[in-house]
C-alpha positions in Angstrom: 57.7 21.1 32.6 57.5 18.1 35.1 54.4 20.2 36.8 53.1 21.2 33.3 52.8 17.2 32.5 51.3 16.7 35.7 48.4 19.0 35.6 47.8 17.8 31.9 47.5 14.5 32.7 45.0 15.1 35.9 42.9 17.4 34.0 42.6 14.4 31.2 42.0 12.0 33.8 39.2 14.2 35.2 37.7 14.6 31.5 37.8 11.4 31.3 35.9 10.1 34.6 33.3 12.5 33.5 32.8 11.2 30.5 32.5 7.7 31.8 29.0 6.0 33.1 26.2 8.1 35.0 29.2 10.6 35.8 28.0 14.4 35.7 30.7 16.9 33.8 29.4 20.6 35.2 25.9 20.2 35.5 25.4 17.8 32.7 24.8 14.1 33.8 25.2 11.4 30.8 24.1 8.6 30.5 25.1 5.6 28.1 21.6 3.8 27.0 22.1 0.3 25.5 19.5 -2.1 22.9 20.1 -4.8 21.2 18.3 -3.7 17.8 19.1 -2.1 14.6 19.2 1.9 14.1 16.2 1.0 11.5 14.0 -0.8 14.5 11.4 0.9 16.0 12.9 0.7 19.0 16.0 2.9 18.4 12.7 5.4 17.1 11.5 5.1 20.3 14.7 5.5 22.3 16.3 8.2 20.4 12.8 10.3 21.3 12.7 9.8 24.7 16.4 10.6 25.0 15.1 13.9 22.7 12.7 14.8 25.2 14.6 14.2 28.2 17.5 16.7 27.1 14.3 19.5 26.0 12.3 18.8 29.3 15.9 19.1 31.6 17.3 21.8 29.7 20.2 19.9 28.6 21.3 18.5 32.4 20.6 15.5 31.4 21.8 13.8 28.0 21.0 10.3 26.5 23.3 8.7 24.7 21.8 5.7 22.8 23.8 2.5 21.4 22.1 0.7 19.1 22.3 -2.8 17.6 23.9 -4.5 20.5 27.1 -2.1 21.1 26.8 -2.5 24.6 26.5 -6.0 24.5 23.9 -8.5 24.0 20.7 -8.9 26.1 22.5 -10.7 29.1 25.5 -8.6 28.7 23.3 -5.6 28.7 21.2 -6.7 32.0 24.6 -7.1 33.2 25.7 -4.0 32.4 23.0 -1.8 34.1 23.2 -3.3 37.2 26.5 -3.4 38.0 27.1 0.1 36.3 29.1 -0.3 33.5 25.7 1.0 31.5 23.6 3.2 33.0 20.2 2.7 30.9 18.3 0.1 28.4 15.8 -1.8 27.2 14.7 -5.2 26.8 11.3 -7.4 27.1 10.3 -8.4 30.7 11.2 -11.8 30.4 15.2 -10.3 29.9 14.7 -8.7 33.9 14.0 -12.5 34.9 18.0 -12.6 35.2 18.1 -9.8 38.2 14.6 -11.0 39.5 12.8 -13.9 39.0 9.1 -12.4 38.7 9.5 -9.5 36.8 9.3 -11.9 33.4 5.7 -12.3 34.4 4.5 -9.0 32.6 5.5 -10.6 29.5 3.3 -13.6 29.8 1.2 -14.3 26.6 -2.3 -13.5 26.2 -1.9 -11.5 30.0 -3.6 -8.2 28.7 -6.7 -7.0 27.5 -5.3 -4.5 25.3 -2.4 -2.1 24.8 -3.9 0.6 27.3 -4.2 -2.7 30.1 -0.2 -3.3 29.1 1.3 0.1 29.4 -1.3 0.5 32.6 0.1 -2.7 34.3 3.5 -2.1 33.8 3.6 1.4 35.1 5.2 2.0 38.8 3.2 4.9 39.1 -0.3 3.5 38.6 -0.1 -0.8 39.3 0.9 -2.0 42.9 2.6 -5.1 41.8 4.9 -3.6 39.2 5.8 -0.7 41.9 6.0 -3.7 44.8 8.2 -6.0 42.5 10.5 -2.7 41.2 11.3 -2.0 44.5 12.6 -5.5 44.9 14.3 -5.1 41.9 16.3 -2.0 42.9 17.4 -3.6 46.3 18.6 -6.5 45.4 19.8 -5.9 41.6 20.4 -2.0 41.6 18.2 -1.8 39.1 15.1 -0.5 38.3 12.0 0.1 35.7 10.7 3.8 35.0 8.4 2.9 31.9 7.8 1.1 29.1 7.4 1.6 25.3 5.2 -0.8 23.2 5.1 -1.7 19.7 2.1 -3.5 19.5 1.8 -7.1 19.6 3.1 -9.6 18.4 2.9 -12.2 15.5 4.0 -15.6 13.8 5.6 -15.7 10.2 6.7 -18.8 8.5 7.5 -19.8 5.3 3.9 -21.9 4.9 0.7 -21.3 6.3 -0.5 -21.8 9.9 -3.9 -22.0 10.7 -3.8 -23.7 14.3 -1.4 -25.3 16.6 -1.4 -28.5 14.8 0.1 -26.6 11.5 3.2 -26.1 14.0 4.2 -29.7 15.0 8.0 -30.4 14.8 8.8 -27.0 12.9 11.3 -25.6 14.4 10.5 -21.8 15.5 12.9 -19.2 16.4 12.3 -18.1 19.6 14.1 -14.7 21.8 16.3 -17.0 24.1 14.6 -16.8 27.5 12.3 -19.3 29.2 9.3 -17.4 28.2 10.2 -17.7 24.6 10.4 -21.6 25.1 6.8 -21.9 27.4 4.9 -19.9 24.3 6.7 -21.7 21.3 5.8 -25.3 23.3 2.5 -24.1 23.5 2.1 -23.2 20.2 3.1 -26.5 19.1 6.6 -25.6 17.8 10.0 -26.9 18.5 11.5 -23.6 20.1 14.7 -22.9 18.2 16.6 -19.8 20.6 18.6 -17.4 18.1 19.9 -13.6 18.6 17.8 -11.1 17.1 20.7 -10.0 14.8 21.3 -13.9 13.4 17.5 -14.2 12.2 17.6 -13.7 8.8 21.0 -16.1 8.2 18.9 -18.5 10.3 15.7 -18.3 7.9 18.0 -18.3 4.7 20.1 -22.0 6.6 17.3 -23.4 7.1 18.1 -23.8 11.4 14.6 -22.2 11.6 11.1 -22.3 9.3 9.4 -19.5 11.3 9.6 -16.9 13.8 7.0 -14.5 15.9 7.9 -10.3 16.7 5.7 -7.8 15.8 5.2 -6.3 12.4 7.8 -3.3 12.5 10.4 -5.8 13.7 9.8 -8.0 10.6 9.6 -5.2 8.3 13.3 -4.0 9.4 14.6 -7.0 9.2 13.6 -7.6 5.8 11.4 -10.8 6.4 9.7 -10.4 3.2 13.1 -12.0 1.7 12.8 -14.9 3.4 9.0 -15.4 4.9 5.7 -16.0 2.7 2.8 -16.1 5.5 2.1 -13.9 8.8 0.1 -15.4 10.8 -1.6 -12.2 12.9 -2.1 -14.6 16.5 -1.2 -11.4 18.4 0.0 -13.7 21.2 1.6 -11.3 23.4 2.0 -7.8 23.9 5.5 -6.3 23.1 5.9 -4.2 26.2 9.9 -3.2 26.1 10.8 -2.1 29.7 13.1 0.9 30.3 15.6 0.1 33.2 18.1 1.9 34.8 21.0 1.6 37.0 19.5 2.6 40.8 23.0 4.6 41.2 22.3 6.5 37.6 19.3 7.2 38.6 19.8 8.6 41.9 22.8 10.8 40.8 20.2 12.7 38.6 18.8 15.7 40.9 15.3 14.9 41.9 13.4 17.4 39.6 14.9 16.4 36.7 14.3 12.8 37.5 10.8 14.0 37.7 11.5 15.4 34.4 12.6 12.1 32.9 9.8 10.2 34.2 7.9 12.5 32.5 10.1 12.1 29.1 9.2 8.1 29.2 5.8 8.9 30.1 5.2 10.9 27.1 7.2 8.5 25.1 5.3 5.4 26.2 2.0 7.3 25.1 3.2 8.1 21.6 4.6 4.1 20.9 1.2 3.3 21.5 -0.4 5.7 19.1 2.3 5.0 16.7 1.8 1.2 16.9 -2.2 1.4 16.2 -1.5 3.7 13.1 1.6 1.5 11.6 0.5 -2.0 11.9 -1.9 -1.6 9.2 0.6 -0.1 7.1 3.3 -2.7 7.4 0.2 -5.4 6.6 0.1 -3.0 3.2 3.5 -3.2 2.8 3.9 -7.1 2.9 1.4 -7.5 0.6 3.0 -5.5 -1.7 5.9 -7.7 -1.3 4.2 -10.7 -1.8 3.4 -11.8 1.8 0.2 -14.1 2.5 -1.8 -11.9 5.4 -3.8 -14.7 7.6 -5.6 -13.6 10.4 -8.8 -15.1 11.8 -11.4 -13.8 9.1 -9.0 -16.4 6.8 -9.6 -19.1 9.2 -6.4 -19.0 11.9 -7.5 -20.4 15.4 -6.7 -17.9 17.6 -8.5 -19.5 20.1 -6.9 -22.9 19.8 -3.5 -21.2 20.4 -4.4 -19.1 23.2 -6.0 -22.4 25.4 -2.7 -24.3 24.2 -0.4 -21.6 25.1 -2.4 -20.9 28.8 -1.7 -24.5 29.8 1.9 -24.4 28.9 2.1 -21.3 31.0 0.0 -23.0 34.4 2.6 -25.8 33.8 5.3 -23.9 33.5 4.8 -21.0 35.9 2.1 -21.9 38.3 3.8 -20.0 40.6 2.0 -16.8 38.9 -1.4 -17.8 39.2 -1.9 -15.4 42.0 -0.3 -12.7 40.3 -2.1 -13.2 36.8 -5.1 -12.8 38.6 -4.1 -9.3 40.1 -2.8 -7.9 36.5 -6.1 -9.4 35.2 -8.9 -7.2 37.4 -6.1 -4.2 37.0 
């Protein structure tokens, strides 16, 4: 009986370790993939697919596992998480990786990019120098490291009254993602930045802690904005590029051509979030206005160009650190 017990309970604990973090049971390696946002968010879209076509492209040796909605912690929790191992995948914006390494929050710099195609082309270790010299970093000295990115567009402001230039922003107090970044752009903008959770948004709004806040269409739609916000401003002030990190142990546990396989999986998953934010942004502009939302963009008489030389000096002051490396990103 005693011997019974005994191989019970090492067979269990064997299940068990192979259930865990990056651990392979057979020749199927999990992995658990963390985000902070909700199972409505593009984002989880955009997860759930590439962990889709990971598991078709491998065959089933490798399987995704995504947590949504911050089960795996929030953003500092999760950066924490991946590179120490207790998670072996995520995403976040750039500006998140500044707490492993202190340049990578540079590709989320506003007004950086041309356009969506510059973004995704910048970002990738495969085809830009510095993002493949400044991964590498990454993965010795944090464990960590960047295999794509998705993108859902860019991003704009909303507020409860209108906003035309910077000087419609002056002591209004502006939710922004709680990183430095966040603070530079809302500065520049003319805003008093106001850091809050993704998740505590709308209770903010509906208190009264903030008047306004800036994500990209799709992120206010599933968040039911509408409720609470009757103007989008459309300043497109900086591309939402949403980096896909994984722990350098995860990753190297995964044979080589399947890791191939998955690179391929983001690759093709980083192409269709483009597509699919060019096709839905002018939907979710439709569906605001059904809802009542005031649409201003610069036919209506917003100053993009006033925000965009405000916001550039509050970056040079800032960072000035990443001149040099703007410019490289710039003639990408």
């Amino acid at each position: 009986m005693k011997r019974f017990l005994v191989v019970v309970l090492a067979a269990g604990l064997i299940a068990a370790l192979a259930a865990g973090s990056g651990l392979s049971a057979g020749n199927v390696i999990k992995l658990k993939y963390g985000h902070v946002e909700r199972i409505e968010d593009p984002q989880n879209l955009f997860a759930e697919r590439f962990a889709e076509r990971t598991k078709e492209l491998t065959e089933g040796r490798v399987i995704i596992e995504i947590y949504p909605n911050a089960q795996l912690g929030q953003v500092a929790e999760l950066i924490d998480g991946v590179q120490f191992g207790s998670v072996d995948m995520g995403h976040h914006v750039f500006a998140s990786l500044g707490q492993v390494h202190k340049d990578m929050p540079l590709f989320g710099l506003p007004y950086l990019f041309r356009d969506a195609v510059h973004g995704l082309k910048a970002t990738n270790p495969e085809a830009s120098p510095l993002m493949a010299k400044l991964n590498e970093e990454m993965a010795r000295q944090a464990s960590m490291r960047v295999i794509g990115c998705y993108t859902r567009g860019f991003r704009h402001l909303s507020a409860n009254f209108p906003v035309y230039s910077p000087d419609d922003l002056k002591g209004k107090k502006i939710r922004g993602v709680p990183l430095p970044m966040w603070t530079t752009l809302l500065k520049g903008m003319g805003a008093i930045p106001i850091p809050v959770a993704i998740s505590e948004v709308p209770t903010a709004l509906i208190t009264g802690l903030i008047v306004g806040q800036e994500n990209p269409l799709g992120t206010m739609w599933a968040a039911k904005l509408y409720e609470t916000q009757s103007h989008i401003m459309l300043t497109g002030h900086m591309m939402d590029l949403l980096p896909v990190f994984v722990n350098e142990a995860a990753w190297n546990k995964i044979p080589e051509g399947d890791r191939a396989l998955v690179s391929q999986a983001i690759k093709e998953t980083s192409d269709y979030t483009l597509a699919w934010s060019e096709e839905q942004d002018g939907e979710y502009m439709r569906l605001f206005k059904e809802k009542g939302v005031t649409i201003i963009g610069e036919q209506d008489g917003l100053n993009n160009e006033a925000f965009k030389e405000a916001v550039l000096k509050q970056v040079r002051e800032d960072f000035p650190e990443w001149a040099g490396y703007v410019d490289e990103l710039q003639k990408l």
